[in-house]
C-alpha positions in Angstrom: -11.3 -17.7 2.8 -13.1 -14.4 1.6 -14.9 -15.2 -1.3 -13.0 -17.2 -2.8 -9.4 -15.9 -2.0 -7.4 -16.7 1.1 -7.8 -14.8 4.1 -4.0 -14.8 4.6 -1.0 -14.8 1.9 2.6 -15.4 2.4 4.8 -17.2 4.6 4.7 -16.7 7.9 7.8 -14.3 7.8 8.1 -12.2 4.8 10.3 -14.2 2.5 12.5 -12.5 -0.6 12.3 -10.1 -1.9 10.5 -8.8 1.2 10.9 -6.6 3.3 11.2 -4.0 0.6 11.3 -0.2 1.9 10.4 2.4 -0.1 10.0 6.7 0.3 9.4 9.5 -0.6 7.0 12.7 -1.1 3.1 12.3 -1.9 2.7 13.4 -5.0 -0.7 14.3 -6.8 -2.2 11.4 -8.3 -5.3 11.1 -10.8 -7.9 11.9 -8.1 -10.0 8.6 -8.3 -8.9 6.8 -4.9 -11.0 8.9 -2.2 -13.5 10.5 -5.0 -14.6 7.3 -7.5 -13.5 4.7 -4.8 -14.0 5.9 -1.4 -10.4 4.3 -0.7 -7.7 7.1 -0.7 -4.4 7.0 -1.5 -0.9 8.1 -1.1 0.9 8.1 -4.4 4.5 7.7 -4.0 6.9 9.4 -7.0 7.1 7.8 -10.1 10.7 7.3 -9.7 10.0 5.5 -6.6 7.3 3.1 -8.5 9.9 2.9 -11.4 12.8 1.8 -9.3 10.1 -0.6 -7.4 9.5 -2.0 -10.8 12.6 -2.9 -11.6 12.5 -6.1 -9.7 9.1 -6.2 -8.8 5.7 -7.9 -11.2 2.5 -5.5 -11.2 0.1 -6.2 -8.3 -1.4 -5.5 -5.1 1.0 -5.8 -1.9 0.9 -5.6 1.9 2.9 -3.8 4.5 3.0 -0.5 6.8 3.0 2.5 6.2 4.0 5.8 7.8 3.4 9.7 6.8 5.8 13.0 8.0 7.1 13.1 11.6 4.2 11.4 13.2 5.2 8.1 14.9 2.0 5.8 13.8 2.7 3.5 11.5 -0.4 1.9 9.7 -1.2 -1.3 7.9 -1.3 -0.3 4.0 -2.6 -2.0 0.7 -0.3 -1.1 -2.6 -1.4 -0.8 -6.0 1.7 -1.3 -8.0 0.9 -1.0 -11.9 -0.7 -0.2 -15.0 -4.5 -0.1 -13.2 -6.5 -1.9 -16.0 -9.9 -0.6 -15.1 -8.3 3.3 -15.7 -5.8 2.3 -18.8 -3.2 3.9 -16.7 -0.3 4.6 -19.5 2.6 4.7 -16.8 2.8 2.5 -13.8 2.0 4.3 -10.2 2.7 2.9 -6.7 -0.5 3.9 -5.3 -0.9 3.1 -1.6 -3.8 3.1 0.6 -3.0 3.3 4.3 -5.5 1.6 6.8 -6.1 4.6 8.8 -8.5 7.6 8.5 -7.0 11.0 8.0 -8.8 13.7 9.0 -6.9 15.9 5.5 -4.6 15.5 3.1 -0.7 15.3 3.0 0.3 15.8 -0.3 4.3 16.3 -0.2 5.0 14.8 3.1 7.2 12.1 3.1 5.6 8.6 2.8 7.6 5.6 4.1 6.6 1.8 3.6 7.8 -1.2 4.3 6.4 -4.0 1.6 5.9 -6.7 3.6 4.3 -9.7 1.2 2.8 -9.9 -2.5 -1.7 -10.1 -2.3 -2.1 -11.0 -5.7 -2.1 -9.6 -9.7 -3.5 -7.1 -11.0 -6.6 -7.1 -13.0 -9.5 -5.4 -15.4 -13.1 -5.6 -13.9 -16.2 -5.4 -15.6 -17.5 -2.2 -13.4 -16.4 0.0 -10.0 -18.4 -2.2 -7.7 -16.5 -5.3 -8.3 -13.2 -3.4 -8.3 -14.6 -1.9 -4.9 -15.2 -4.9 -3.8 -11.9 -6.5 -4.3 -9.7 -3.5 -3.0 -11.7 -4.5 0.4 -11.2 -8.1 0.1 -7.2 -7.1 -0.3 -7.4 -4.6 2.9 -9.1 -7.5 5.1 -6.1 -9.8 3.8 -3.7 -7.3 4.3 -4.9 -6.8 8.3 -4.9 -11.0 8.7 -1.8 -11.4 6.7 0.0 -8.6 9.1 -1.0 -10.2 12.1 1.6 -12.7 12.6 4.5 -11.6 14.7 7.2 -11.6 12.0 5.0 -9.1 10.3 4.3 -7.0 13.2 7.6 -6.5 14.4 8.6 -4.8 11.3 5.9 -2.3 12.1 8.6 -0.7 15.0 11.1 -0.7 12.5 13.1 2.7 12.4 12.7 3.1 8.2 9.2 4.0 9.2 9.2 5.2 12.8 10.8 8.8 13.0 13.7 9.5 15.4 12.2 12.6 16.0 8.3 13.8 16.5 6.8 16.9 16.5 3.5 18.1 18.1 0.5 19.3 17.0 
């Protein structure tokens, strides 16, 4: 357990509606994840989130995650929803990739597979326990990823380019 949530969530294979892949350009968000947070994040378009929505509840969610023509593929956390705390009046697919960027990459394409649900969404009383629960869901999000079913998916070719280019 952390705290008082599981260490691990899901099945040990990723059960329906999972694996759910999703695309498309970074687009600007509201500017809180890296400034307010320290966590930044890679907002995917708001159709993308819309279309995501469509069968999907508001929450937090577990997969990998890939940017542009680079090969690596990275464990991510998602945000899917309103965001309480910020009274977000449209819901965003806001995803933080476990992985330290060295700068942004706003409008390269972002590909993720959704591997497994982490929990709802919710309001919090202040920053630090919202902090505190967007780590909890990154350390769950690592364990849960772990398991074989869930790494294998991390060579799949939705998020691993046919092609690379060097820097």
């Amino acid at each position: 357990m952390t705290g008082r949530r599981p260490s691990v969530v899901g099945a040990d294979t990723p059960e329906p509606p999972f694996p759910v892949y999703l695309k498309g350009l970074v687009s600007q968000g509201f500017g809180r994840g890296s400034k307010e947070l320290g966590i930044p994040t890679a907002n995917l378009p708001e159709d993308v989130a819309e279309s995501f929505g469509k069968s999907t509840e508001s929450g937090i969610y577990y997969g990998w995650a890939a940017v542009g023509a680079c090969r690596d593929v990275y464990p991510m956390v998602m945000s899917f929803g309103w965001n309480p705390y910020y009274k977000n009046e449209k819901r965003s697919a806001e995803v933080h990739i476990i992985h330290k960027y060295e700068q942004d990459f706003y409008g390269e394409e972002l590909r993720v597979i959704v591997t497994g649900y982490i929990r709802a969404e919710k309001n919090y009383e202040s920053l630090d326990a919202l902090i505190e629960d967007i780590n909890t869901d990154i350390q769950v999000a690592q364990k849960s990823l772990a398991r074989p079913q869930y790494l294998a998916l991390r060579a799949d070719p939705f998020v691993v380019p046919t092609t690379t280019t060097t820097a």
